[in-house]
N, C-alpha and C positions, 0 to 999 in steps of 0.2 A: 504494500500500500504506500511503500515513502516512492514510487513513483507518481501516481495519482496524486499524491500531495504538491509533489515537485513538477505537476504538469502543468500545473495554473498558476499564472502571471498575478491571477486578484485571489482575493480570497474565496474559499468556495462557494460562500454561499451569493456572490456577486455574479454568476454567469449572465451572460446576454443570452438573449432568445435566440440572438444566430449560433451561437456556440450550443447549443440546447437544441435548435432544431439540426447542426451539421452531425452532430454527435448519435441524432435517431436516424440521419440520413445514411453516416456511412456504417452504421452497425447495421442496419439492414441492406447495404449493400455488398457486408459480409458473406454472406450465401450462409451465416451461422452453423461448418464445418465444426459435425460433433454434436449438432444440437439439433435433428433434422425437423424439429416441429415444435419450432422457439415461439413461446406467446409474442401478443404484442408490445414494440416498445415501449419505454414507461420512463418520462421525464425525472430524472434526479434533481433534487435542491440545489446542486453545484452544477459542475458545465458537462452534465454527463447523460448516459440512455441505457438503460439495460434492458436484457429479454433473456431469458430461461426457460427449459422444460423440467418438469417431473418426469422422470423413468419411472419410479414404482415408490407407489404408496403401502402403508400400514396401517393398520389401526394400534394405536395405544389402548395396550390391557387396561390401563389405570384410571384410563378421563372416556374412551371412545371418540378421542377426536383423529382426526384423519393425521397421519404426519407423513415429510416427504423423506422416504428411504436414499433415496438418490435422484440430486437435481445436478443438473450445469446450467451456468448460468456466463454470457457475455453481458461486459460494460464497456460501454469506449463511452470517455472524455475529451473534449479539445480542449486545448490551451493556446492562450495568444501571450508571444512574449515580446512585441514590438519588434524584433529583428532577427533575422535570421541567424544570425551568427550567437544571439541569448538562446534559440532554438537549439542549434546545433550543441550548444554546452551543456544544455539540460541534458542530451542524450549520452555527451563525454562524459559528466559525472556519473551517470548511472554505471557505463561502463568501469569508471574507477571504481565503483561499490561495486562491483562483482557480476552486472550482466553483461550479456557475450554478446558482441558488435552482429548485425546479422546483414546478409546481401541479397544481393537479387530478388529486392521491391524500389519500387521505382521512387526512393523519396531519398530526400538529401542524407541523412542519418539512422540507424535504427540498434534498439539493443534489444536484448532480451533476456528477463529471468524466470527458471522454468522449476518447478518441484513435483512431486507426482500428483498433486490434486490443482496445480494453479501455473498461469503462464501470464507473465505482465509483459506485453509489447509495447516500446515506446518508439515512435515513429516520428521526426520533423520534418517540412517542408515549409521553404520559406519562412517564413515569423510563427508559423504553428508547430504542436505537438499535436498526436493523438495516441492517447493511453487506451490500450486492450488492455483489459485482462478477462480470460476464460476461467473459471470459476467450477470446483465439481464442491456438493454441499450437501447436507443429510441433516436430518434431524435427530437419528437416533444412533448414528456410527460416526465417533470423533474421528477417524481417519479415511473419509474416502477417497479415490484416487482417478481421475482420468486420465488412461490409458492414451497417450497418440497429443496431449495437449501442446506441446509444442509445434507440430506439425499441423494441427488446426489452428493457430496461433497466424502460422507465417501464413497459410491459406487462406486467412477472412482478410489477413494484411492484401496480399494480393490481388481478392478479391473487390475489397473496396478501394481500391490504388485509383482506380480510374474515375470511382463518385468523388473524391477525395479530390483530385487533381483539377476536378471539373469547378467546384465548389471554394476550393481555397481561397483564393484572394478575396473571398465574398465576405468572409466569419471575422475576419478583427478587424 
């Protein structure tokens, strides 16, 4: 999460409506790789969109309320940092903190940090950033894991490279 922190220029709860509407744009122009029947997107308080499914439900013995055994869930964030070259440092530091530079998407910059349940993508172009992170989540198992999350990661990257490219100069 100190990506998503470190991906906006204001503070979160200031996003603009363009960063709020680019952020539902390019998540759903993810092709949501991993998620293949992601609800609809759903505006965050900060400059962000998420969408998720449930795989499988259970019932709690205790209460009878429904809980989800296994969810994934995508968020993408934009950030405006005035300048391209603020953009491009956001993504060096993360690399100093430990994510792995990554190639072949079509955007000025990109890292990535990956564990077996979560993949945070940070991608710049121009004066923006945009924060992925794919997300595996349960309600009743502390450790779930999505199998192949890095690779769904670089693939919604690539996938929305192109809503992305189309869009940018619009949002800050």
């Amino acid at each position: 999460m100190l990506a998503l922190f470190l991906a906006s220029a204001a503070p979160p709860a200031h996003a603009t409506h363009k960063q709020l509407r680019a952020a539902c744009i390019i998540l759903g122009a993810s092709g949501f790789p991993g998620i293949p029947d992601a609800g609809p997107e759903t505006y965050f308080s900060f400059n962000g969109c998420e969408a998720g499914q449930c795989f499988q439900t259970i019932t709690d013995p205790d209460t009878g309320s429904i809980l989800c055994h296994y969810e994934r869930n995508a968020l993408v964030a934009v950030g405006c940092h005035g300048t391209a070259k603020r953009a491009d440092a956001l993504v060096n530091r993360l690399i100093h903190h430990g994510y792995q530079p990554v190639g072949k998407i079509k955007v000025d910059a990109a890292a990535i940090h990956v564990s077996p349940k979560t993949a945070q993508l940070t991608l710049a172009l121009g004066e923006e950033t945009v924060e992925l992170i794919l997300d595996a989540s349960s309600d009743d198992d502390p450790s779930p894991t999505w199998d192949g999350v890095k690779q769904d990661a670089i693939q919604a990257a690539r996938n929305f490279d192109q809503a992305w490219q189309h869009i940018h100069k619009r949002i800050c």
